[in-house]
VEXPA-548379 format. One record per residue: residue number from 1; residue in three letters; x, y, z of N, C-alpha, C in turn. Coordinates in Angstrom, 1 decimal. Example, Ala and Ser with C-alpha at 12.3 -4.5 7.8 and 13.67 -1.06 7.14 Angstrom:
@n 1 res Ala n.X 13.2 n.Y -5.7 n.Z 7.8 ca.X 12.3 ca.Y -4.5 ca.Z 7.8 c.X 13.2 c.Y -3.3 c.Z 7.8
@n 2 res Ser n.X 12.8 n.Y -2.2 n.Z 7.1 ca.X 13.7 ca.Y -1.1 ca.Z 7.1 c.X 12.9 c.Y 0.0 c.Z 7.9
***
This chain:
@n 1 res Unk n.X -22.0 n.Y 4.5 n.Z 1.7 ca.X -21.0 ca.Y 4.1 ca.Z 2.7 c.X -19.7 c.Y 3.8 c.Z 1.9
@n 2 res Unk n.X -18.6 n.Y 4.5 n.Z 2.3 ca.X -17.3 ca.Y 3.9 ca.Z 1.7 c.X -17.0 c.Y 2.6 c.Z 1.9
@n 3 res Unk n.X -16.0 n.Y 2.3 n.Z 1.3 ca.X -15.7 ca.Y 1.4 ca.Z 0.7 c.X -14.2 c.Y 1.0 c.Z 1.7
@n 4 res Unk n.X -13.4 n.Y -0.1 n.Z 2.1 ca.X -12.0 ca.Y 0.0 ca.Z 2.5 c.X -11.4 c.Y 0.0 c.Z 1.6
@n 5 res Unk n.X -9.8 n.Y 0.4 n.Z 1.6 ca.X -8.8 ca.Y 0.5 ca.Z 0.7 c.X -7.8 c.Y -0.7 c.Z 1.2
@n 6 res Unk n.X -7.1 n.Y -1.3 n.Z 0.3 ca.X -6.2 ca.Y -2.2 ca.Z 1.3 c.X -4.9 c.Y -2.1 c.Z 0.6
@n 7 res Unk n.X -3.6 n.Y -2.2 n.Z 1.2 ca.X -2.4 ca.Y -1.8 ca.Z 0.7 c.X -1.4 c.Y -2.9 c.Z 1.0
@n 8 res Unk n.X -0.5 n.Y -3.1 n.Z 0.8 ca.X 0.9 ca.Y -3.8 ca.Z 1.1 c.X 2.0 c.Y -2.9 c.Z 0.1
@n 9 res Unk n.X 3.6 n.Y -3.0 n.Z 1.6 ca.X 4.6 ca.Y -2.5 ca.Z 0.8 c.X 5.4 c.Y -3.9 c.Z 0.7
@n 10 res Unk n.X 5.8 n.Y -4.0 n.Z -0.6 ca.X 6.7 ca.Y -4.4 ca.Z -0.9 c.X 8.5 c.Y -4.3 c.Z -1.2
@n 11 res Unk n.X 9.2 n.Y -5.1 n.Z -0.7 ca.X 10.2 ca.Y -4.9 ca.Z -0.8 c.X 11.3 c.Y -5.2 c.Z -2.1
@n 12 res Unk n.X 11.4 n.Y -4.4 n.Z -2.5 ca.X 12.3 ca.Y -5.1 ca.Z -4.2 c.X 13.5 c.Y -5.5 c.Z -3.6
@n 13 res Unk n.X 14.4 n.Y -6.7 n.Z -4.8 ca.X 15.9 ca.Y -7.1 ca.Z -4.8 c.X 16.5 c.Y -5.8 c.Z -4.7
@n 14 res Unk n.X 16.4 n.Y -5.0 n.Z -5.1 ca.X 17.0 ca.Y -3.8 ca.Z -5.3 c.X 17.2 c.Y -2.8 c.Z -4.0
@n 15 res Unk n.X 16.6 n.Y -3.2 n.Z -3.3 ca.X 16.4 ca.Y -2.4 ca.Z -2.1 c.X 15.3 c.Y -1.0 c.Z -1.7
@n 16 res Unk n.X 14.8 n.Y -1.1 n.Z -3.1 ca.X 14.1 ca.Y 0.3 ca.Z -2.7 c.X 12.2 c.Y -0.5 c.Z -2.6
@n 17 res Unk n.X 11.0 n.Y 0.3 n.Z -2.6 ca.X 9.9 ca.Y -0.1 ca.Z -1.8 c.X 8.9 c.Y 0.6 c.Z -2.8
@n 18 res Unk n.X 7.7 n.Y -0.3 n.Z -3.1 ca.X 6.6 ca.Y -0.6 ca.Z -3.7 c.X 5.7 c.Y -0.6 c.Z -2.9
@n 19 res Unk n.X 4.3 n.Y 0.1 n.Z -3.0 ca.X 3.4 ca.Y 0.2 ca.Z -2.6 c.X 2.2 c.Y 0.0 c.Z -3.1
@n 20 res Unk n.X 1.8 n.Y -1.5 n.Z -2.8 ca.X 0.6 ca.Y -1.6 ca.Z -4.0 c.X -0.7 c.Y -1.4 c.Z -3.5
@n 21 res Unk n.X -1.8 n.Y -0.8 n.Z -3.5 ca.X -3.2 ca.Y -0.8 ca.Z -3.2 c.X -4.5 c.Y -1.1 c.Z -4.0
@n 22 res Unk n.X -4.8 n.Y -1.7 n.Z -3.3 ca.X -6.2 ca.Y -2.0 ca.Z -3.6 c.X -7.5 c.Y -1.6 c.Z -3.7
@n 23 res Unk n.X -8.7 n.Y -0.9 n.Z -4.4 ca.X -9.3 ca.Y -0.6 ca.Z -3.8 c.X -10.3 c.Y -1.4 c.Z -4.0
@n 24 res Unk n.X -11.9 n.Y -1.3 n.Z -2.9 ca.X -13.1 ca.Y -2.3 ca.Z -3.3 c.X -13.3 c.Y -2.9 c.Z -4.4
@n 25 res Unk n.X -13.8 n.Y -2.2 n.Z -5.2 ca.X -13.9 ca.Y -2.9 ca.Z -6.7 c.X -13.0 c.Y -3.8 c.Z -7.2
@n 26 res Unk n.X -11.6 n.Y -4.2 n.Z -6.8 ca.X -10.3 ca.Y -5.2 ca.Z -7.2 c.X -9.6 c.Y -4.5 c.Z -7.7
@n 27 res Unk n.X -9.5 n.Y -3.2 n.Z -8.5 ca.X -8.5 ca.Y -2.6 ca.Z -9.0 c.X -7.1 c.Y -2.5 c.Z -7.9
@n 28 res Unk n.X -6.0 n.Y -2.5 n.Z -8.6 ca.X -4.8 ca.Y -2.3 ca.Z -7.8 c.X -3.8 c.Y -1.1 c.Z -8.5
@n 29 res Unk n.X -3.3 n.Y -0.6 n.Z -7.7 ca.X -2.5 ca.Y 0.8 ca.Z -8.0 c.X -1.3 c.Y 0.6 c.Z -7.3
@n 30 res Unk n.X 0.3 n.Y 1.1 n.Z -7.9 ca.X 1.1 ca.Y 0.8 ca.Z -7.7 c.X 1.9 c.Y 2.2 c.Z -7.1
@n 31 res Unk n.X 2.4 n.Y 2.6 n.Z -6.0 ca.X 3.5 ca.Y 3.6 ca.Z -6.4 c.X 4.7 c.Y 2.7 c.Z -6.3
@n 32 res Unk n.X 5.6 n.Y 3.2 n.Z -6.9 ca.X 6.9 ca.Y 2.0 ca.Z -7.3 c.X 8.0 c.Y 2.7 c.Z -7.0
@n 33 res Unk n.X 9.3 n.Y 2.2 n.Z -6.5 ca.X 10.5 ca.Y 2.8 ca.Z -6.4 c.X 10.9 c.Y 3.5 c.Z -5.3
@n 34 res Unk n.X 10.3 n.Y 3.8 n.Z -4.4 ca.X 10.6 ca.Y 4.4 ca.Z -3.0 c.X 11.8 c.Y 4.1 c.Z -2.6
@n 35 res Unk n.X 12.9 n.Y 5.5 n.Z -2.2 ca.X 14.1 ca.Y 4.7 ca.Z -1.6 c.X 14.1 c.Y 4.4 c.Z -0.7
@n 36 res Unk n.X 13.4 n.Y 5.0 n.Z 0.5 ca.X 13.9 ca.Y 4.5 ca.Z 1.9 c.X 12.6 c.Y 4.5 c.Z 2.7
@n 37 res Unk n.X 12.5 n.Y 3.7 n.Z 3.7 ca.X 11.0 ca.Y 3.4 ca.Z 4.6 c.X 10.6 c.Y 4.5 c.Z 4.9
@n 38 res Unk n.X 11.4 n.Y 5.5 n.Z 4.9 ca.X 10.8 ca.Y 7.0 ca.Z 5.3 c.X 9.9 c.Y 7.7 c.Z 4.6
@n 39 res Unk n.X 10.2 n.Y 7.3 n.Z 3.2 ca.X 9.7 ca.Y 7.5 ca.Z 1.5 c.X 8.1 c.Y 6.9 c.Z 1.8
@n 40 res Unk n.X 8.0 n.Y 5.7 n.Z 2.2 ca.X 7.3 ca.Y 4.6 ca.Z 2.3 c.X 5.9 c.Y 5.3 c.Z 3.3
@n 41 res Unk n.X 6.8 n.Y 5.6 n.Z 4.4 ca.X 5.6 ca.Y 6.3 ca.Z 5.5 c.X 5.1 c.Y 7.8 c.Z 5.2
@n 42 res Unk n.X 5.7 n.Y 8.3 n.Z 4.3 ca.X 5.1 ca.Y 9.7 ca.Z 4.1 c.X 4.8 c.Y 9.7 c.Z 3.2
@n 43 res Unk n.X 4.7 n.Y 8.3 n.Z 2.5 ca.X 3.3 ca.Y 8.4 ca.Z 1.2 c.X 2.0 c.Y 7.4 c.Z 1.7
@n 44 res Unk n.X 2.0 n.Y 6.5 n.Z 2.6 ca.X 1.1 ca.Y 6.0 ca.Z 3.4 c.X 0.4 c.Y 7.2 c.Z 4.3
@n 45 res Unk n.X 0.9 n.Y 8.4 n.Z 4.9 ca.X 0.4 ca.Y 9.3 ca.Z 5.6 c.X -0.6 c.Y 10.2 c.Z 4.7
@n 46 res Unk n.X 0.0 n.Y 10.4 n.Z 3.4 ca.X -0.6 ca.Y 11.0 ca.Z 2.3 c.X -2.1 c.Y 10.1 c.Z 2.1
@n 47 res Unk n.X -2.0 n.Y 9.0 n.Z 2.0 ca.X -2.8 ca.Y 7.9 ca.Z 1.8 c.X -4.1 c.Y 7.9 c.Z 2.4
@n 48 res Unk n.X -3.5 n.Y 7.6 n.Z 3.6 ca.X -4.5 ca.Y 7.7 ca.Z 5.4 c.X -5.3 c.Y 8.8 c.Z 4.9
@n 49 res Unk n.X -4.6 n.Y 10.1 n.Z 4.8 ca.X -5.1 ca.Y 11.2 ca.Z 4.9 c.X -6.2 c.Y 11.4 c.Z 3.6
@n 50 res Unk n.X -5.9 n.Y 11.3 n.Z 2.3 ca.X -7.2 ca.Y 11.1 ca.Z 1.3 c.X -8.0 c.Y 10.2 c.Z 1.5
@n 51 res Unk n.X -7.8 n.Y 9.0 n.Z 2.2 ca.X -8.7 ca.Y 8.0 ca.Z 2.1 c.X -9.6 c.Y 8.5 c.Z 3.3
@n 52 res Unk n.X -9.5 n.Y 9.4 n.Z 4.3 ca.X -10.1 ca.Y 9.9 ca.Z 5.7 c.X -11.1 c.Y 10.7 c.Z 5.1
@n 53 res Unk n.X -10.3 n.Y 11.6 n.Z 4.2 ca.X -11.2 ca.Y 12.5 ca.Z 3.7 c.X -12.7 c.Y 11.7 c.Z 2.7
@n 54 res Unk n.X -12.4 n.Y 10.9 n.Z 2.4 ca.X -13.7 ca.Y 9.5 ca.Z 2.0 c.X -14.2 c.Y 9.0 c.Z 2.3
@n 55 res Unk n.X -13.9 n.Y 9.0 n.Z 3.7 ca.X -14.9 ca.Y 8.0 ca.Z 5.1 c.X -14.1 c.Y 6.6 c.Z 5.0
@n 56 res Unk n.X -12.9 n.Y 6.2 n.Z 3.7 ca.X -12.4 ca.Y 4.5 ca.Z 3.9 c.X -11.7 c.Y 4.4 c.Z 4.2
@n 57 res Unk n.X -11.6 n.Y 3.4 n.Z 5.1 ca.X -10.7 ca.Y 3.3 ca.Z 5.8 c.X -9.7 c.Y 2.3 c.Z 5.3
@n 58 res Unk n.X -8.5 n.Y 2.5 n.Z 5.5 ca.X -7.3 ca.Y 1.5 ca.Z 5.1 c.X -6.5 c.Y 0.8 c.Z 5.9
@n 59 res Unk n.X -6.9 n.Y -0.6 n.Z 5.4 ca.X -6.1 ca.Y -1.4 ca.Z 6.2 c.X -5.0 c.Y -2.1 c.Z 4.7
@n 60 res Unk n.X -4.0 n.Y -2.3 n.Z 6.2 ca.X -2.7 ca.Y -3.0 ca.Z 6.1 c.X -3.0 c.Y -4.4 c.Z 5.4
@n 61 res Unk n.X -2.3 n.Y -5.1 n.Z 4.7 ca.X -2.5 ca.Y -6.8 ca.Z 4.2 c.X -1.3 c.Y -7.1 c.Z 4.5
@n 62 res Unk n.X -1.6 n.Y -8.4 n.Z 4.7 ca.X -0.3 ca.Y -8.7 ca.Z 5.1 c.X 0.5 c.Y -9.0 c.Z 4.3
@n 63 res Unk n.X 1.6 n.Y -9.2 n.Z 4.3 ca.X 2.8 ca.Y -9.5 ca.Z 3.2 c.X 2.4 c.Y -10.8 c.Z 2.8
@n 64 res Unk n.X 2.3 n.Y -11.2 n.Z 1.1 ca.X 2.8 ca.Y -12.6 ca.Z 0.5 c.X 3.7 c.Y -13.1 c.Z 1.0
@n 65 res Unk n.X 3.2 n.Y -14.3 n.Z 1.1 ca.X 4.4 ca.Y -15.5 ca.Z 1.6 c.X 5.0 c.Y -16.2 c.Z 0.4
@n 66 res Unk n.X 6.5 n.Y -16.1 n.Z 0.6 ca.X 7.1 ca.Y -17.2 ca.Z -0.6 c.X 6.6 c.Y -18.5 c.Z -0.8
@n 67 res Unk n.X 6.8 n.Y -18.9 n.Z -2.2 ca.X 6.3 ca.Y -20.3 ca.Z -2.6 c.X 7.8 c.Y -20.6 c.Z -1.4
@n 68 res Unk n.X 7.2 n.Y -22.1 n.Z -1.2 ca.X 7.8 ca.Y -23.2 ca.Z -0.4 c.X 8.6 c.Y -23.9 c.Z -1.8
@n 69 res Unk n.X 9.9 n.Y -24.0 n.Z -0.8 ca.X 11.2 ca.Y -24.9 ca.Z -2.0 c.X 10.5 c.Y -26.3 c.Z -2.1
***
């Protein structure tokens, strides 16, 4: 049985978008630098689509919350 994959995008000061994933085992994998959310969803589609072809399914995490001032 597969395994789930879990991901969150992150947003840099800089403005461009990070995509970090997770897979079962704890490992995490980064794509980094994406300019624009469009960047963002057509490498999550890429994503979807090899993780389908593996039976895992990927879910969404939710964004980190900032430390409190």
């Amino acid at each position: 049985m597969a395994r789930s994959v879990s991901y969150q995008v992150v947003q840099r000061p800089d403005g461009h978008f990070d995509i970090a994933v997770t897979l079962a085992g704890g490992r995490t994998h980064y794509r980094e630098g994406l300019a624009t959310r469009a960047d963002v969803d057509r490498a999550l589609d890429l994503l979807r689509d090899l993780m389908a072809s593996c039976g895992a399914p990927l879910i969404e995490e939710p964004p980190l919350r900032e430390a409190a001032e």
